[in-house]
N, CA, C and O atoms as CSV, one atom per row, in Angstrom:
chain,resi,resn,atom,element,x,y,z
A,1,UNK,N,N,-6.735,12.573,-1.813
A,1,UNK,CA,C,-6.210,12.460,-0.479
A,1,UNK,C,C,-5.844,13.855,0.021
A,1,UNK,O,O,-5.062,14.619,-0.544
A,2,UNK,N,N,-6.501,14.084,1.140
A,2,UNK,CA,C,-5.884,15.258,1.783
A,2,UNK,C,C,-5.078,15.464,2.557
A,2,UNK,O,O,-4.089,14.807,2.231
A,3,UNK,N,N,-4.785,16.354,3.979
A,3,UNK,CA,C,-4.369,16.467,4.845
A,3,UNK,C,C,-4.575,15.445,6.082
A,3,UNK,O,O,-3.746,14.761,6.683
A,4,UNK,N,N,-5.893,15.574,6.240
A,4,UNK,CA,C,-6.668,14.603,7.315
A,4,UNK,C,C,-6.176,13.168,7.080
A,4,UNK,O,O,-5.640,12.317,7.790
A,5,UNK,N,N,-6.710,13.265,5.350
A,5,UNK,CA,C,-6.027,11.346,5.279
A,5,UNK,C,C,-4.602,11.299,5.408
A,5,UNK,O,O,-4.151,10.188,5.130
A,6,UNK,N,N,-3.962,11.941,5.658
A,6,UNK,CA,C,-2.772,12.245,5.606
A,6,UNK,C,C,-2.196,11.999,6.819
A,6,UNK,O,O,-1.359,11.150,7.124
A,7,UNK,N,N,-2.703,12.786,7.437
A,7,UNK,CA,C,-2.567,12.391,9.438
A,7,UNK,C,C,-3.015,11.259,9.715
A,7,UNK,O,O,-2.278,10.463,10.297
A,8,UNK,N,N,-4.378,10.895,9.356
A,8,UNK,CA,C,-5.067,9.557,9.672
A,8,UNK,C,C,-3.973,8.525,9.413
A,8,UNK,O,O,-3.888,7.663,10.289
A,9,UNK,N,N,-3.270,8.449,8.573
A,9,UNK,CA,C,-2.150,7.560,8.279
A,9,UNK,C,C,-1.323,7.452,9.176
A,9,UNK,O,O,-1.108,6.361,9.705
A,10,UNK,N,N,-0.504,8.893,9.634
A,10,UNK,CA,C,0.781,8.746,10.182
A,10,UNK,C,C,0.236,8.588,11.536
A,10,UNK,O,O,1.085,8.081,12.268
A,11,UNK,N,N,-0.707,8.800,12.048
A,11,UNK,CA,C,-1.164,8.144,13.515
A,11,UNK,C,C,-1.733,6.740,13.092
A,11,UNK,O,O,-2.151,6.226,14.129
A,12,UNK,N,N,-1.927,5.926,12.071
A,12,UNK,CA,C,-2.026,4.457,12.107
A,12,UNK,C,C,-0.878,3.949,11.908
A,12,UNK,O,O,-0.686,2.742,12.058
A,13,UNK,N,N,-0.021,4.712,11.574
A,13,UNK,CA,C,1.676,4.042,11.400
A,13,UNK,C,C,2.013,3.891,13.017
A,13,UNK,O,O,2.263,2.785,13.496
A,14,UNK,N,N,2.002,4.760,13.591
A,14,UNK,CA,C,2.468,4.704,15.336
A,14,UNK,C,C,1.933,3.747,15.603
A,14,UNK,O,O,2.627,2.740,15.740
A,15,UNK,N,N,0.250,3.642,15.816
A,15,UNK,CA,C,-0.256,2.230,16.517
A,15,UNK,C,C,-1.815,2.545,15.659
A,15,UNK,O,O,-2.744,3.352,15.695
A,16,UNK,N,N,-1.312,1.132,14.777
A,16,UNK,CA,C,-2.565,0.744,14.128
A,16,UNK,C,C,-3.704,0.012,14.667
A,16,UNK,O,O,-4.532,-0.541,13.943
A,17,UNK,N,N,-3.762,0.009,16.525
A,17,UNK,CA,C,-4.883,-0.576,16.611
A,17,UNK,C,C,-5.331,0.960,17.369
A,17,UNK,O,O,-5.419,0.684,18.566
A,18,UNK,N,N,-5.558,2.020,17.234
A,18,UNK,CA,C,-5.988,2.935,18.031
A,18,UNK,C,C,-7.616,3.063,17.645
A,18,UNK,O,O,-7.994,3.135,16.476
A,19,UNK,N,N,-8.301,3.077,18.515
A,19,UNK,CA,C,-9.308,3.384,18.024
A,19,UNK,C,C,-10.450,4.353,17.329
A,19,UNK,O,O,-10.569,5.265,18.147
A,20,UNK,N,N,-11.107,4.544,16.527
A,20,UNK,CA,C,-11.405,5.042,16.060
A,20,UNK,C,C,-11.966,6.743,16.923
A,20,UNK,O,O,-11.967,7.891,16.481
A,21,UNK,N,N,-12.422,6.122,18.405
A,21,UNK,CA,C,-12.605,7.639,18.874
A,21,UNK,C,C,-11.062,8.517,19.196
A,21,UNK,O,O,-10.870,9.685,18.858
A,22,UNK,N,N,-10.379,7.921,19.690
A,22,UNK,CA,C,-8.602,8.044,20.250
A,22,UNK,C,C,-8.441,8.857,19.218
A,22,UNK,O,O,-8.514,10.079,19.345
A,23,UNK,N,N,-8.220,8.300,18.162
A,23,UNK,CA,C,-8.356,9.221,16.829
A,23,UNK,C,C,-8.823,10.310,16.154
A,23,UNK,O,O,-8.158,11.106,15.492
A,24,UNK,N,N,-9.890,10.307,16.337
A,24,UNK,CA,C,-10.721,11.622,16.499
A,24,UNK,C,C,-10.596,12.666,17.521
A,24,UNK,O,O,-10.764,13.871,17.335
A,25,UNK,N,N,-10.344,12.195,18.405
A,25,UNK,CA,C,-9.589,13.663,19.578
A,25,UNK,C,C,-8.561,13.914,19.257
A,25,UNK,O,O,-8.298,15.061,19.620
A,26,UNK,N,N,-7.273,13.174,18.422
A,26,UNK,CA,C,-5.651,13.426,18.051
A,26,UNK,C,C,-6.397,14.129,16.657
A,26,UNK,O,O,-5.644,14.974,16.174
A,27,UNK,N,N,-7.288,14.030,16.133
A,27,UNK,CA,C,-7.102,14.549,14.727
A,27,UNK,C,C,-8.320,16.157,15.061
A,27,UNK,O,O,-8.232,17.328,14.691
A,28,UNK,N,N,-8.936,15.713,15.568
A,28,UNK,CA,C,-10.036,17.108,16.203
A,28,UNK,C,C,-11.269,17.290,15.098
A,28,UNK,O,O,-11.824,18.249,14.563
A,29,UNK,N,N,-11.417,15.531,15.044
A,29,UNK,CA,C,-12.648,15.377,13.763
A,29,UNK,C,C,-13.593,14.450,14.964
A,29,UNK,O,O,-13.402,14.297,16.170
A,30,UNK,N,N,-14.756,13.890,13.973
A,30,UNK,CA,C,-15.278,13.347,14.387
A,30,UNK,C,C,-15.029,11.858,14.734
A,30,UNK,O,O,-14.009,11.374,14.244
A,31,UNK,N,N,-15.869,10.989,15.569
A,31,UNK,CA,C,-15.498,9.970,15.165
A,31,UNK,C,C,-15.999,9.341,13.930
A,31,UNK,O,O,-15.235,8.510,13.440
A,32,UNK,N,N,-17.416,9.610,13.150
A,32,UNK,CA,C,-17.522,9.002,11.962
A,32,UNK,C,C,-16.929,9.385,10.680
A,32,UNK,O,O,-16.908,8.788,9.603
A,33,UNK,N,N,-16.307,10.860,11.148
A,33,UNK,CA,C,-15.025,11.135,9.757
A,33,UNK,C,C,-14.097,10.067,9.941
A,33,UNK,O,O,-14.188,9.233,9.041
A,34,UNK,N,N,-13.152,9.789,10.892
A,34,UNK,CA,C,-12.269,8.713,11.024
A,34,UNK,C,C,-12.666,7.655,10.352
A,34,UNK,O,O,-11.920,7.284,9.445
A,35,UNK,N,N,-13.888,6.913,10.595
A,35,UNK,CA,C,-14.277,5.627,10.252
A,35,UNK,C,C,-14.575,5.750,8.936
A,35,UNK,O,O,-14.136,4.857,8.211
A,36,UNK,N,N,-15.438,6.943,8.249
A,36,UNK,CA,C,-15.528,6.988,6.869
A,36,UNK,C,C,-14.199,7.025,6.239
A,36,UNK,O,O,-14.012,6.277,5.279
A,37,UNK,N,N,-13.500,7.591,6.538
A,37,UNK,CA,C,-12.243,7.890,5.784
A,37,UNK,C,C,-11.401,6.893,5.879
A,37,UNK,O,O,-10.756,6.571,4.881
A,38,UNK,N,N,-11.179,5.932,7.592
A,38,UNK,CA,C,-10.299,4.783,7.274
A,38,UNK,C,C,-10.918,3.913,6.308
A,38,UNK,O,O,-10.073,3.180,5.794
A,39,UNK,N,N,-12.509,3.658,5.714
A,39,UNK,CA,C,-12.853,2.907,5.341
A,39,UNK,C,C,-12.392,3.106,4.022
A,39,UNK,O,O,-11.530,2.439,3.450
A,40,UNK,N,N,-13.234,4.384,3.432
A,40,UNK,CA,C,-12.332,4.698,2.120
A,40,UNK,C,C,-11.289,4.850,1.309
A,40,UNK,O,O,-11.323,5.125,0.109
A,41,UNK,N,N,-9.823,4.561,2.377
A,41,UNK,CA,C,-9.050,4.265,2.575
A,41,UNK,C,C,-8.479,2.989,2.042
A,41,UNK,O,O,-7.687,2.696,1.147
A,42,UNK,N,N,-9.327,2.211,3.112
A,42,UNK,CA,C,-8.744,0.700,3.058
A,42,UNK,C,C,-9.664,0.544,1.788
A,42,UNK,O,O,-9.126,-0.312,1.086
A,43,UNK,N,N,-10.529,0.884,1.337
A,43,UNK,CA,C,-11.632,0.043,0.202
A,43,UNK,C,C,-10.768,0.637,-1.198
A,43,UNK,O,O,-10.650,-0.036,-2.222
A,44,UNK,N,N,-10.317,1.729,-1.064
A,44,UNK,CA,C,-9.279,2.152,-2.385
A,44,UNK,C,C,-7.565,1.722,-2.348
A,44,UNK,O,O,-6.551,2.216,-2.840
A,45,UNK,N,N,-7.813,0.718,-1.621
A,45,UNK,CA,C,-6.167,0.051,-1.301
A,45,UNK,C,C,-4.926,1.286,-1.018
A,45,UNK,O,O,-3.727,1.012,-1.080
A,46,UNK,N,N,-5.198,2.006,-0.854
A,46,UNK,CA,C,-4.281,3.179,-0.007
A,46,UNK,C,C,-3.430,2.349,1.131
A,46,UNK,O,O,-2.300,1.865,1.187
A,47,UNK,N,N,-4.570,2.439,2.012
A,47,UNK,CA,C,-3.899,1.297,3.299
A,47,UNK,C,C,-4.300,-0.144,3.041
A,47,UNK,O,O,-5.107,-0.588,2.225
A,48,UNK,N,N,-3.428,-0.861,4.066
A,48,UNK,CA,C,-3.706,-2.467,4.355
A,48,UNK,C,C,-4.115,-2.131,5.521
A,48,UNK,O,O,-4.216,-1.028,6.058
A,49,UNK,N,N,-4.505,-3.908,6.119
A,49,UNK,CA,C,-4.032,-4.349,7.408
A,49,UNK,C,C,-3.424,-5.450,7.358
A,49,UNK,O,O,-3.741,-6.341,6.570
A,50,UNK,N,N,-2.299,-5.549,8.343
A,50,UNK,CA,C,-1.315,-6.434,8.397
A,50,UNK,C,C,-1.113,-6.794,9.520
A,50,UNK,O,O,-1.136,-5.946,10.413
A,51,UNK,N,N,-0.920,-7.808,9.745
A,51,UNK,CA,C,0.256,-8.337,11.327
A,51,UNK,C,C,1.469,-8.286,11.187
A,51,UNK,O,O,1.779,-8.863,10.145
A,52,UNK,N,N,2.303,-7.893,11.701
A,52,UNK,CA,C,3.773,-7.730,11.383
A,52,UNK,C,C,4.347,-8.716,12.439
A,52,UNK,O,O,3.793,-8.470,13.510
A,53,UNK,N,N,5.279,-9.781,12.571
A,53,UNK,CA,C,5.314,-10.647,13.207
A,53,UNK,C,C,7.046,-10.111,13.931
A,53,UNK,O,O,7.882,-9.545,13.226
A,54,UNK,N,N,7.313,-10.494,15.643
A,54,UNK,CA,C,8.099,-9.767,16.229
A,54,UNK,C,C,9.298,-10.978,15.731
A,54,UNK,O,O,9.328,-12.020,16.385
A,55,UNK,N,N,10.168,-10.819,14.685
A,55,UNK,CA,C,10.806,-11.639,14.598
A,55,UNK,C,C,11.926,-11.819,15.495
A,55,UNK,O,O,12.430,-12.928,15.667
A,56,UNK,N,N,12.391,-10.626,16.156
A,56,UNK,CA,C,13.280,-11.440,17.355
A,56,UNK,C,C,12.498,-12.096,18.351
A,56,UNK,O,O,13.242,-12.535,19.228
A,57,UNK,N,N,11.235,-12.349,18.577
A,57,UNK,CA,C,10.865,-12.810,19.789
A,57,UNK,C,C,10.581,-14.582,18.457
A,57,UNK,O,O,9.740,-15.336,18.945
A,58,UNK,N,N,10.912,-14.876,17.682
A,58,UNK,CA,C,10.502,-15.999,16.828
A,58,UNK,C,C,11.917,-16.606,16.758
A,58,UNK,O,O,12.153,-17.785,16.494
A,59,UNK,N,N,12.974,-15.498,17.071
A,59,UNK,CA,C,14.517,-16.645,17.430
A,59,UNK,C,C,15.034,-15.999,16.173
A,59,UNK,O,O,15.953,-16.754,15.852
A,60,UNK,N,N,14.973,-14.990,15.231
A,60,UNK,CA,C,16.062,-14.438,14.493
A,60,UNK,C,C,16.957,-13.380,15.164
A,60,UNK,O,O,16.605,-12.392,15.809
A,61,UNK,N,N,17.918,-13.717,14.932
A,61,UNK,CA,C,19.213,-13.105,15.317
A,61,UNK,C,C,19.047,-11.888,14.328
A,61,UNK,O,O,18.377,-11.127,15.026
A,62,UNK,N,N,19.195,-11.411,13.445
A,62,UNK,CA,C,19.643,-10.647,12.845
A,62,UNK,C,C,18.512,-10.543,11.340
A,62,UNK,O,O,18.125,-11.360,10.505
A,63,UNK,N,N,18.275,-8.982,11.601
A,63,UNK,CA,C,17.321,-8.675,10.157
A,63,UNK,C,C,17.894,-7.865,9.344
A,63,UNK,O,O,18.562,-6.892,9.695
A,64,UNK,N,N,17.584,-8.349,7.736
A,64,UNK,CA,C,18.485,-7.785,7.084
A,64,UNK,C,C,17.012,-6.869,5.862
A,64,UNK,O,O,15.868,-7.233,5.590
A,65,UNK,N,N,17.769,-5.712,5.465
A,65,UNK,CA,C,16.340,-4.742,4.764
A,65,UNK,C,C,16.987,-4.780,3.106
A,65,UNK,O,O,18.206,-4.942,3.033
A,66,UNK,N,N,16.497,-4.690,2.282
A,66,UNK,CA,C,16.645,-5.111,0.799
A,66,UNK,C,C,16.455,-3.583,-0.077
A,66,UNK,O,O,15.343,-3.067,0.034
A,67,UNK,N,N,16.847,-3.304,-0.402
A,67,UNK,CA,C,16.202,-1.950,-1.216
A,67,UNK,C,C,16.446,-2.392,-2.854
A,67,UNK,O,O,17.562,-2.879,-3.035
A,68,UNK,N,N,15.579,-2.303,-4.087
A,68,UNK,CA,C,15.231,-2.817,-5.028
A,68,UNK,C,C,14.749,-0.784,-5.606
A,68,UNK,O,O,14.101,0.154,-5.141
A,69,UNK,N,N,15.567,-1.077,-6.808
A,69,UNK,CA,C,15.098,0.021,-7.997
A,69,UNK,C,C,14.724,-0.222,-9.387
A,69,UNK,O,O,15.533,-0.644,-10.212
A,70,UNK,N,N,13.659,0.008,-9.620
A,70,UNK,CA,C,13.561,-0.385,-10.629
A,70,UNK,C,C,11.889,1.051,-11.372
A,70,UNK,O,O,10.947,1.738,-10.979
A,71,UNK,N,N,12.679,0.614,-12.643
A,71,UNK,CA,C,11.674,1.728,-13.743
A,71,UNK,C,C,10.886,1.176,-13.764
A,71,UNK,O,O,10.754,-0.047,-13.818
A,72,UNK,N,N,9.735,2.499,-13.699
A,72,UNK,CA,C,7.969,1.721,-13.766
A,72,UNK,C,C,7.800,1.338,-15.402
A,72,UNK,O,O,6.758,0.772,-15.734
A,73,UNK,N,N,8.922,1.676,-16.529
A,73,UNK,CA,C,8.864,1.151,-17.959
A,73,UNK,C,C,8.815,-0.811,-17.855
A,73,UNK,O,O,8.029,-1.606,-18.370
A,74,UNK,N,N,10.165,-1.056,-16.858
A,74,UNK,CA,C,10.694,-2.471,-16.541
A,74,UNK,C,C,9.746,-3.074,-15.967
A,74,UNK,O,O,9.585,-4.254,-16.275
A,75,UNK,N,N,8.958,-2.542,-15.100
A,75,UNK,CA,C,7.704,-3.012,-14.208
A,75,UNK,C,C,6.650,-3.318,-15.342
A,75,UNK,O,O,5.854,-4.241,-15.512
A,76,UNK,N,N,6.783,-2.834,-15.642
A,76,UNK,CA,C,5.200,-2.868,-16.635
A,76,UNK,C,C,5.359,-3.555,-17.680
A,76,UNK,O,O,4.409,-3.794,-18.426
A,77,UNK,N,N,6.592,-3.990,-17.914
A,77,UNK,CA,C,6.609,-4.560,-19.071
A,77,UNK,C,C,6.684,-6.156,-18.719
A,77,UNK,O,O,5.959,-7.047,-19.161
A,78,UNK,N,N,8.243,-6.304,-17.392
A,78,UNK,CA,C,8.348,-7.858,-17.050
A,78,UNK,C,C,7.617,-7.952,-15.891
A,78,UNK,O,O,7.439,-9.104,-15.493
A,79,UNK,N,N,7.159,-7.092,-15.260
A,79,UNK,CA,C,7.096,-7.645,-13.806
A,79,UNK,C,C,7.871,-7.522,-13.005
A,79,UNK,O,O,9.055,-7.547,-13.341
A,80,UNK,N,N,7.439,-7.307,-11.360
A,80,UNK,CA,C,8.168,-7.610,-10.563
A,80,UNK,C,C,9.217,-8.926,-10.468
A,80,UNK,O,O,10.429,-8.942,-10.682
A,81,UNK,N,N,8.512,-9.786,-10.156
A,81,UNK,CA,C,9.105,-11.780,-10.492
A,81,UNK,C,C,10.165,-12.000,-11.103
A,81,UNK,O,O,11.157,-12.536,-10.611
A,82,UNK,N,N,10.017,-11.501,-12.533
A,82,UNK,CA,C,10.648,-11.952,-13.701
A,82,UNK,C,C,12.113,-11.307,-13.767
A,82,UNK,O,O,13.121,-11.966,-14.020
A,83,UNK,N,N,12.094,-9.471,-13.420
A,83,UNK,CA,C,12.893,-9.107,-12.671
A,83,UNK,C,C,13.957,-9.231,-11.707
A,83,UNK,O,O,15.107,-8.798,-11.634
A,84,UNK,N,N,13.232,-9.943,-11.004
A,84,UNK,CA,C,14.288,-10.416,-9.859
A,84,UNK,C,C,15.039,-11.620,-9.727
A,84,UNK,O,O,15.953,-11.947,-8.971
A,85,UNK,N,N,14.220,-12.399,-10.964
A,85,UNK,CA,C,14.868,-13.644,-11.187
A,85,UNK,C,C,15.896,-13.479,-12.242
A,85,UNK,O,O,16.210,-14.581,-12.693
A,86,UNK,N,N,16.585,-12.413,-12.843
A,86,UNK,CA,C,17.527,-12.118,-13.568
A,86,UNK,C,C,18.733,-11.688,-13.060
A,86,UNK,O,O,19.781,-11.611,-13.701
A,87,UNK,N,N,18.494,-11.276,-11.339
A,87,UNK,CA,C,19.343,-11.045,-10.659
A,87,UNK,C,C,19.384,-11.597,-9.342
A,87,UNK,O,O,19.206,-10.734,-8.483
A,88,UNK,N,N,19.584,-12.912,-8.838
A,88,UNK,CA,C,19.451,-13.302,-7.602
A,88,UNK,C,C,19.777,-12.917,-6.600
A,88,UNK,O,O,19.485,-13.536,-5.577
């Protein structure tokens, strides 16, 4: 991963539906570098795509964010799952 994929990211974090030329004028590549690279990208699980759903417009009042630490020794050994079910 370089620089480029690097940017290519943080301009799909702003707005992940931009298109592939939009992109290429913010990054000052081509447009088939963009498309090769988002592809290679998404095909080496680097990135997703996701829908992120507007949960106040779905009627939640209030969102709450979780932060979880844990050793990649503990990971690898129980799992995420198994983990978390030791501590509710």
């Amino acid at each position: 991963m370089d620089r480029l994929d690097h940017d290519l990211m943080v301009e799909l974090q702003k707005d992940g539906r931009q298109s592939y030329t939009h992109l290429a004028d913010l990054l000052n590549v081509s447009e088939a570098t963009v498309r090769n690279r988002f592809n290679r990208l998404l095909s080496h699980g680097i990135i997703k795509i996701k829908a992120a759903p507007n949960l106040q417009a779905l009627g939640y009042k209030f969102i709450g964010v979780v932060g979880v630490e844990i050793r990649l020794s503990d990971l690898a050994q129980y799992g995420v799952s198994c983990l978390m079910q030791q501590h509710p």
